[in-house]
N, C-alpha and C positions, 0 to 999 in steps of 0.2 A: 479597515485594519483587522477586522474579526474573521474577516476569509482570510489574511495571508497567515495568520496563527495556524488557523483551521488544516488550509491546503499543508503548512509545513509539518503538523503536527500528525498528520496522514499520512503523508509521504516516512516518515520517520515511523507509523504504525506499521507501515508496510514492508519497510525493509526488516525491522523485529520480527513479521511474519514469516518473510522469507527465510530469515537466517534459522527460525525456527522449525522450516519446514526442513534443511536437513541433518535435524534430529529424526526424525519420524524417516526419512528415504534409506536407510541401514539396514530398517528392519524386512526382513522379507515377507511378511504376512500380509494379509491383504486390509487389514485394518492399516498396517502401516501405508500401503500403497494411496489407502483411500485418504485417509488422513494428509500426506504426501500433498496428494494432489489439487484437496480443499484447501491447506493453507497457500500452496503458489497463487488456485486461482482468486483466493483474498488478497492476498499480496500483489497481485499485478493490477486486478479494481483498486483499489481502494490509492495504490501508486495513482493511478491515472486519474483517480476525481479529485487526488490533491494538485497534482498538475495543472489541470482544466480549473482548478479555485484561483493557484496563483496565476495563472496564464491570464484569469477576469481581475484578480485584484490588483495585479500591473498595469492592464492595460483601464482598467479606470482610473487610477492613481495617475496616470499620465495624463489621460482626459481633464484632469482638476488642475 
């Protein structure tokens, strides 16, 4: 049960990321760019290891 918290709780870090990455895409400097870009590619990891937790904690929960 502690991975499917874990995996939802990720996935929901992630989309906070993203939505907060477009604050930062308006600005046109390059700090904005860079920043931009760090938080997608957090927000697309960290989507996918929550994914891959619940994808394991389903598929063991069923095994039981």
């Amino acid at each position: 049960m502690n991975k499917g918290k874990v995996g939802i709780s990720l996935i929901i870090l992630g989309n906070i990321l993203y939505l907060s990455q477009t604050f930062f895409r308006g600005n046109g400097s390059s700090f904005g760019e860079f920043s931009s870009g760090l938080l997608l590619g957090l927000a697309l990891g960290i989507n996918l290891i929550g994914i891959i937790l619940l994808i394991i904690y389903i598929s063991k929960s069923k095994e039981e």
